[in-house]
C-alpha positions in Angstrom: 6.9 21.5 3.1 8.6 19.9 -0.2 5.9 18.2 -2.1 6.5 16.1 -5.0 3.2 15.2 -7.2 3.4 12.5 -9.4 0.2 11.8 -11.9 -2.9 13.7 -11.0 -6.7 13.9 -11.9 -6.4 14.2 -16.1 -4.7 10.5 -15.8 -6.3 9.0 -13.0 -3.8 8.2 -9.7 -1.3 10.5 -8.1 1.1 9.6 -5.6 2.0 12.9 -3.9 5.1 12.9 -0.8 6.1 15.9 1.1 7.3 16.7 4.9 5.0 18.3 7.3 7.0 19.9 10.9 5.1 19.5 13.6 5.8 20.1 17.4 9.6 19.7 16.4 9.3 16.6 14.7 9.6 16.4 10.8 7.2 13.9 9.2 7.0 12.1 5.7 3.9 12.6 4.6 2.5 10.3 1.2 -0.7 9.8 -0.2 -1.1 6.9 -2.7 -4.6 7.4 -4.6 -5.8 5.9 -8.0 -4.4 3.2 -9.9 -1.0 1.8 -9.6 1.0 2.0 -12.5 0.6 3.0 -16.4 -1.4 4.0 -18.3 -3.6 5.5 -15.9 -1.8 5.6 -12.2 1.2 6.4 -10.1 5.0 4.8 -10.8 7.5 3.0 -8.8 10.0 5.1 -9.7 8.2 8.2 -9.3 7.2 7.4 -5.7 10.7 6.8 -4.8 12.3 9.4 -6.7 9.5 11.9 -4.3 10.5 10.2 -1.1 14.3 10.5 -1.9 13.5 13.9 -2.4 12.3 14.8 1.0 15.6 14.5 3.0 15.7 13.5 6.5 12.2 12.8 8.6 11.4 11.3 12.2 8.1 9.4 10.8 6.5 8.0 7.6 2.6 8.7 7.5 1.2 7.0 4.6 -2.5 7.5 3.2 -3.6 5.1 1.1 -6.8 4.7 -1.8 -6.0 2.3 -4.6 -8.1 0.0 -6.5 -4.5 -1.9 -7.3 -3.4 -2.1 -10.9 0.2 -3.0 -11.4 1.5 -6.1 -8.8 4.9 -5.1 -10.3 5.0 -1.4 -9.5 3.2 -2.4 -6.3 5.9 -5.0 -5.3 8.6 -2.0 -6.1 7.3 0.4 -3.6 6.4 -2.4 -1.1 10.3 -3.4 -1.5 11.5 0.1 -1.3 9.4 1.3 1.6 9.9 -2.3 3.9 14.0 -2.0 3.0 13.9 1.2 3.8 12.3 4.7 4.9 9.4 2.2 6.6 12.1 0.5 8.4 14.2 2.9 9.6 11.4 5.5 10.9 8.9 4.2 12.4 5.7 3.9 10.0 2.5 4.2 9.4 -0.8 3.8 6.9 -4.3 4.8 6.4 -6.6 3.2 4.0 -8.8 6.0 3.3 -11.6 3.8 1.8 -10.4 1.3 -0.7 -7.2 -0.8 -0.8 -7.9 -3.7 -3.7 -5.5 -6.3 -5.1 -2.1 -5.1 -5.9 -2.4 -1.8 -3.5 -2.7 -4.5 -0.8 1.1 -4.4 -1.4 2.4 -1.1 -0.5 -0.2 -1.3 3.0 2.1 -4.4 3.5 4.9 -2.1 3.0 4.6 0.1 6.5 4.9 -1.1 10.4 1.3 -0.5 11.1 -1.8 -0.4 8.9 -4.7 1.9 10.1 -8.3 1.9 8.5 -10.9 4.4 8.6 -14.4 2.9 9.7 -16.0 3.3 6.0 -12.7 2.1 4.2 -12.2 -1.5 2.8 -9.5 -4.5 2.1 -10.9 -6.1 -1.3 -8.7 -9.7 -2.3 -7.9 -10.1 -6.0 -6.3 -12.5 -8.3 -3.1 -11.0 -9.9 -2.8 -10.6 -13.6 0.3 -10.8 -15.2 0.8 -11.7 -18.7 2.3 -14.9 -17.7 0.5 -18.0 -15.7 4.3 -19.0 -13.7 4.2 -15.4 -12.7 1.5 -15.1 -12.2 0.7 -18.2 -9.6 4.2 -17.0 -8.0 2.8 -13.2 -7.4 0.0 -14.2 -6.0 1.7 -16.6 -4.0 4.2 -14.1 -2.7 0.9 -11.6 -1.6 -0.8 -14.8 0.0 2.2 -15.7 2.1 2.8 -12.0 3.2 -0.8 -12.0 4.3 -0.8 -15.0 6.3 2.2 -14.5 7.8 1.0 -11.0 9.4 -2.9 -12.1 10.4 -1.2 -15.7 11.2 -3.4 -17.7 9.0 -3.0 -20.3 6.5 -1.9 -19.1 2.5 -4.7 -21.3 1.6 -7.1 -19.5 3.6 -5.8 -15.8 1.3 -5.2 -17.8 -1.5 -9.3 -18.4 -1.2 -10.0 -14.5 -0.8 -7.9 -13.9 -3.8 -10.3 -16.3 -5.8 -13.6 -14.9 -4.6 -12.5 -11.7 -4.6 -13.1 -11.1 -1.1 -13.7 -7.5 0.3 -13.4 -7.0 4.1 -14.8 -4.5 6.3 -12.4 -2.2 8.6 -14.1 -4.4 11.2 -13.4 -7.4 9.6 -9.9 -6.5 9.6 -9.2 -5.6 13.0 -10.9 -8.5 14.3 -8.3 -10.7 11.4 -5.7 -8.6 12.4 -4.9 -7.1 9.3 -5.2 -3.5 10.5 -4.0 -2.3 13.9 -6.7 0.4 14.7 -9.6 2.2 12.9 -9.7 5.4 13.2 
């Protein structure tokens, strides 16, 4: 087991990676919980220093509890993990309980999201400093969401604005999970 902790309870998220053998098989194993991104949560960079870190691995297992925070650290790791470790092992995520606005991003990020039955999907606006960036983040969420429940951006686009928060049920039925569990 190598794990690699990055935050922690004094500051409020952690994101914490580390390989787990099991039956032969080596797994990536990385929980994502608390904000995303300073001052209070877990890094970009410091996620993807901790999964270069692990070495090889046959699967990524993600676990996943953010209330968001940063759409631009978010967007990093959904980058990373969808260019790489998440596409070249096969992948997975569970949302734990929450998933809200920006953490939407790294769920996004693996081959097949997984919810337990308590857990949550809650739609926010983004909030970047600047309106252009900010109507082209959320855009850039919207569209990803559509494209993988097979829906209209408008449709998201009104989630974001009414902050929307789906059940597991909800979903699975939308087809933004694969399974509860």
């Amino acid at each position: 087991m190598v794990p690699a902790r990055h935050g922690g309870a004094a500051d409020g998220g952690s994101a914490e990676a580390r390989i787990v053998a099991h039956n032969g098989q080596r797994m990536a194993v990385v929980r994502f919980s608390g904000p995303i991104g300073r001052p209070l949560g877990f890094r970009a960079s410091e996620c993807i220093e901790s999964f270069n870190r692990l070495g090889d691995y046959d699967v990524l297992y993600g676990i996943l509890d953010s209330p968001g925070g940063s759409a631009i650290e978010a967007w990093l790791i959904h980058h990373f993990l969808a260019r790489g470790p998440a596409r070249t092992h096969g992948s997975l995520v569970l949302i734990a309980t929450e998933c809200s606005g920006d953490a939407i991003l790294i769920s996004l990020g693996f081959q097949q999201i997984l919810m337990q039955p308590q857990s949550y999907i809650r739609f926010h606006p983004v909030e970047l400093s600047r309106p252009a960036s900010t109507q082209r983040v959320t855009k850039l969420i919207a569209s990803l969401i559509a494209r993988r429940i097979g829906c209209q951006i408008e449709n998201v686009l009104g989630w974001m604005d009414k902050s929307k928060k789906l059940t597991a049920e909800e979903c699975l039925r939308l087809s933004l999970c694969d399974a509860i569990i």
